[in-house]
C-alpha positions in Angstrom: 200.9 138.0 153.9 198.2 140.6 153.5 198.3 143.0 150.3 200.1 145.6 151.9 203.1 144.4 154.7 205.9 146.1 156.0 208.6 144.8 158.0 210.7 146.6 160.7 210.5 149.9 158.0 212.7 153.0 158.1 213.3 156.1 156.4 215.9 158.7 156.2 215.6 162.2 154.7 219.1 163.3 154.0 220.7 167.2 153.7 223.7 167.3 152.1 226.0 170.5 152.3 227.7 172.1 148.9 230.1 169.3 149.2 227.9 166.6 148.4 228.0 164.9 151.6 225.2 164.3 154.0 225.2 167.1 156.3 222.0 166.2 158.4 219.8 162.9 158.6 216.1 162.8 160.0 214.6 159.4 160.5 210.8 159.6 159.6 209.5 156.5 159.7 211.2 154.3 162.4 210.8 150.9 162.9 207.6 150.3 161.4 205.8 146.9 161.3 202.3 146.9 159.3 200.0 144.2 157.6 197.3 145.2 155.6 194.6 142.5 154.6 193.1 143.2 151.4 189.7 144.5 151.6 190.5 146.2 154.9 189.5 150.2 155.1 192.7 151.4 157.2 193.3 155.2 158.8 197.0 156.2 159.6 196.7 159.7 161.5 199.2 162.0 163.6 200.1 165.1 163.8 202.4 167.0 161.5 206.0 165.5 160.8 204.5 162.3 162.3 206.1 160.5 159.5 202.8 159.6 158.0 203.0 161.0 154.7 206.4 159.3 154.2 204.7 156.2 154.9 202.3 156.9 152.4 204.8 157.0 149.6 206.6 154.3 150.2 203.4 152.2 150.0 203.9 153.6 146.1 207.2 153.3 146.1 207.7 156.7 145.4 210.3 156.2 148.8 212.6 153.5 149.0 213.3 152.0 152.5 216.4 153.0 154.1 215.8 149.9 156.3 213.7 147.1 156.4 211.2 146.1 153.3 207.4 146.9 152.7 205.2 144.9 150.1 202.8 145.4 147.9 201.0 141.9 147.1 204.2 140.1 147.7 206.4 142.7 145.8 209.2 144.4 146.7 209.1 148.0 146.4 213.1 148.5 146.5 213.5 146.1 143.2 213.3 148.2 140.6 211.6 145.4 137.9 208.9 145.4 140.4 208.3 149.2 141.0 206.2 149.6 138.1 204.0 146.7 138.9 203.3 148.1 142.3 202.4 151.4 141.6 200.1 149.9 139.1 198.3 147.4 142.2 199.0 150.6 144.8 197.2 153.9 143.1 198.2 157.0 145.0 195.6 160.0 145.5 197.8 163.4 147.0 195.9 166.1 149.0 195.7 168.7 146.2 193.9 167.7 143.3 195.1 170.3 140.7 198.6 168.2 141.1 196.9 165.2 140.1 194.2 166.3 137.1 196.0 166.9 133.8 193.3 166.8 131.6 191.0 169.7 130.2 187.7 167.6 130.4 186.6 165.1 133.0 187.0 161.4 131.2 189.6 162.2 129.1 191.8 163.2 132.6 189.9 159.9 133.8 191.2 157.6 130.6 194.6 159.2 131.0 196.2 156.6 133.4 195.1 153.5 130.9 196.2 155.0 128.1 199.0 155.1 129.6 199.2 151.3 130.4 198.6 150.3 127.3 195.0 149.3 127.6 192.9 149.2 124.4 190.5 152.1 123.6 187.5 150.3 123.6 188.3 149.2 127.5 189.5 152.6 127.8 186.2 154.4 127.8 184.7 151.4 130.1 187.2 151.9 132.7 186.2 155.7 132.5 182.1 154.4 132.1 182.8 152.4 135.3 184.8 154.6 137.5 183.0 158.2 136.7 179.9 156.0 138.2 181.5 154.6 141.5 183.1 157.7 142.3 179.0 159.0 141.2 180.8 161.9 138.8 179.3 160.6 135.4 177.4 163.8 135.7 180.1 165.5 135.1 181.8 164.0 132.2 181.9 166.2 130.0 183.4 169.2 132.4 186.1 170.9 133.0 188.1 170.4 135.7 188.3 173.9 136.4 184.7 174.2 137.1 184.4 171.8 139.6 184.2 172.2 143.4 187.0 171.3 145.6 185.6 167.9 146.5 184.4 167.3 143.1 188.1 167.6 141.6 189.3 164.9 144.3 186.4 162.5 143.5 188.0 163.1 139.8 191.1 161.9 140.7 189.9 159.1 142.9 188.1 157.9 139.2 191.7 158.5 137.4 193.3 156.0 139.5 190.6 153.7 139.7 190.4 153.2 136.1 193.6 151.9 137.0 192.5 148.9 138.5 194.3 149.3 141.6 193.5 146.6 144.4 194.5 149.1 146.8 194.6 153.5 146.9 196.4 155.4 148.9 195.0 158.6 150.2 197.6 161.0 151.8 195.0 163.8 153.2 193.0 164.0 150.2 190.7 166.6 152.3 193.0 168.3 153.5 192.4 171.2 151.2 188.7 170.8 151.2 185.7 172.6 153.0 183.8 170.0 155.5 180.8 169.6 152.7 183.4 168.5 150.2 185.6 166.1 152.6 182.1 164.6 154.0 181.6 163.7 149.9 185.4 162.2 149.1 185.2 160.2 152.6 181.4 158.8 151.5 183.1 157.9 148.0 186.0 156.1 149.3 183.9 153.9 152.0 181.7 153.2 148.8 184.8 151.8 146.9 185.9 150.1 149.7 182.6 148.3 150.6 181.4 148.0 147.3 184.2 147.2 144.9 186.5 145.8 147.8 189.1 148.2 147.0 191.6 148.2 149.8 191.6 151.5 151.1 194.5 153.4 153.1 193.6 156.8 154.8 196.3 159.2 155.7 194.5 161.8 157.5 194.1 164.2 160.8 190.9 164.7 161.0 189.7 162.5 163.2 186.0 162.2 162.1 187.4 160.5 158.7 188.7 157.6 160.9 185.4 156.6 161.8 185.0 154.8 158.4 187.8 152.7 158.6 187.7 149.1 160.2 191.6 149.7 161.6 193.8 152.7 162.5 197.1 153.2 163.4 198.2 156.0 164.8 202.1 157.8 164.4 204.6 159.8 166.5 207.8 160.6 165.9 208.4 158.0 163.1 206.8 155.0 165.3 203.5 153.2 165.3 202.4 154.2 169.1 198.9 152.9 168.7 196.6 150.3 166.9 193.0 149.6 166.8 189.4 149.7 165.9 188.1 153.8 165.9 186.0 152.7 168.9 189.1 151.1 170.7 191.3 153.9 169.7 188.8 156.8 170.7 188.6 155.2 173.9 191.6 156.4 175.3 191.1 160.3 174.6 193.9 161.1 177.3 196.8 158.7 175.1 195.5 161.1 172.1 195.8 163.9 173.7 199.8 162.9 174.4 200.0 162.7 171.4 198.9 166.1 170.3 195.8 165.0 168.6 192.2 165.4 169.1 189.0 163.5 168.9 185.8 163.5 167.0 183.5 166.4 169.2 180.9 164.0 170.5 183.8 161.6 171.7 185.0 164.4 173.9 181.6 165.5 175.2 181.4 162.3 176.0 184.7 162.0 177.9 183.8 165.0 179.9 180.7 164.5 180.9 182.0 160.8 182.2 185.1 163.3 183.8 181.7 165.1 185.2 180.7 161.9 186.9 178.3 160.4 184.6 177.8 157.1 183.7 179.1 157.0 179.9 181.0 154.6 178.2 184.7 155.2 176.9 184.9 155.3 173.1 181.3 157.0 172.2 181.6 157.7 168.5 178.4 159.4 167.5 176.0 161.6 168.7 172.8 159.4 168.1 175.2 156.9 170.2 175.8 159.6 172.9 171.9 160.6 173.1 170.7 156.5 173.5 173.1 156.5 176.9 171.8 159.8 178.3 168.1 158.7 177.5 169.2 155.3 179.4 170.1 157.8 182.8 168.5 158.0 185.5 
C-alpha cells in the first residue's frame, strides 16, 4: 500500500431544508480509486466543481467518506483515534495564504504548528531553521507577513507545515491567487521539497503548466477519475482535454496545430526548447 490509497471513494455534500432533513444530495467525488507511492510528485486537475478540492480534504481528513475508505500510511481517516495522526503525516496548504498565516512575524507563524504538537522549544526553532531554508525564506524571518508578496506568503505557509514533519502536503491550488512570477516561485519550491527532502507531494491545480513537475496526474470530471498518466502521456491527447473543458500548456497546443497543419510533430510536446529541436529536425 503506498502512503496515500483510496479505495472505491465517494462523497456527498448534503442540503438540508428548515426541517432538518436532507433536502438535496450532490455526489462529488464518485467512485474514486487512487494509490500514491511515497516520494511520488502527483497533479490532480479539472475544471471547477470537478470534485478535486473535495478530494483534497479528505486526503486530511477534513472530509469523511460517504463510501469507500482512503489512507494515509495505512490509517484510516474515518476512525476518529487516527484523525489526528493523519493530519499530522498529511499537511494541508489551501489557496489563500492569509487563511493559513496567524502569526505577526515570519518563524514565529512557522514554529506555530510544533508548538502545537508538543515539540520541545529547542527543536522548535530548528524545525523553523530547517524549513525557512528549504522553502529559501530564511531571508525573511524576521518579517511580517503582511509585507510579503503573494507567493512569498504561500512559500510561508508551505514552511508552517513542513516544520510539521509531514511525509506528504497537500496543495489545493496554492496559486490560485497568485500572479504567474509568484506561482513560477511556489511550484519551484514544492519540486525542491519533493526531490530534495522526498516529501510526497499532491498538486491540486488547473493550470496546466504546474503539471509539468509532477511524475503522475490524474485528471477529474464529474466526481470520477477519467484520466491517468505521465504529463507527457496526458498532454498527448489535447482533443480528450479539450472534452473535458480544460486546456493545455501553450507550446503543447502550438504543437498540436501545427501537427493539425500537417507537420511532422510528435503528440505530447511539453516545452518550447522541445518544440524548437523538432522544427530544426524538418526538412
Amino acid at each position: 500500500m503506498g502512503i496515500i490509497k483510496a479505495l472505491k471513494l465517494g462523497f456527498d455534500y448534503l442540503r438540508y431544508d428548515d426541517d432538518g432533513n436532507v433536502e438535496e444530495k450532490y455526489r462529488a467525488v464518485d467512485d474514486v480509486s487512487l494509490d500514491v507511492e511515497a516520494g511520488e510528485f502527483i497533479a490532480i486537475l479539472g475544471h471547477n466543481g470537478s470534485g478535486k478540492s473535495t478530494l483534497a480534504k479528505q486526503i486530511n481528513a477534513l472530509l469523511l467518506p460517504t463510501e469507500g475508505t482512503i489512507w494515509v500510511d495505512g490509517m484510516d481517516t474515518a476512525k476518529e483515534a487516527e484523525v489526528w495522526r493523519v493530519r499530522q503525516k498529511a499537511g494541508m496548504v489551501f489557496q489563500n495564504p492569509d487563511n493559513q498565516i496567524i502569526g505577526t512575524v515570519v518563524e514565529e507563524d512557522v514554529g506555530f504548528g510544533p508548538e502545537n504538537m508538543g515539540v520541545p522549544t529547542d527543536q522548535i526553532w530548528e524545525r523553523v531553521n530547517e524549513s525557512l531554508e528549504k522553502t529559501r525564506m530564511t531571508a525573511y524571518r524576521n518579517h511580517s507577513p503582511n509585507r510579503l508578496s503573494g507567493g512569498q506568503k504561500q512559500r510561508v505557509a508551505i514552511a508552517g507545515v513542513m516544520a510539521m514533519r509531514p511525509s506528504c502536503i497537500v496543495l489545493d491550488e496554492p496559486t490560485a491567487m497568485l500572479d504567474p512570477i509568484g506561482r513560477r516561485e511556489v511550484i519551484a519550491a514544492v519540486k525542491e521539497l519533493n526531490e530534495k527532502e522526498g516529501v510526497t507531494v499532491i498538486l491540486i491545480t488547473h493550470y496546466m503548466e504546474e503539471v509539468l513537475a509532477a511524475d503522475r496526474c490524474f485528471v477529474m470530471d464529474k466526481g470520477k477519475i477519467v484520466m491517468t498518466g505521465t504529463p507527457r502521456e496526458i498532454f498527448s491527447q489535447v482533443e480528450k482535454l479539450k472534452e473535458y473543458r480544460l486546456d493545455v500548456p501553450q507550446v503543447t497546443l502550438l504543437a498540436h496545430e501545427l501537427k493539425e497543419a500537417g507537420l511532422d510533430i510528435p503528440d505530447g510536446i511539453l516545452t518550447s526548447e522541445e518544440l524548437a529541436g523538432v522544427l530544426c529536425q524538418l526538412k
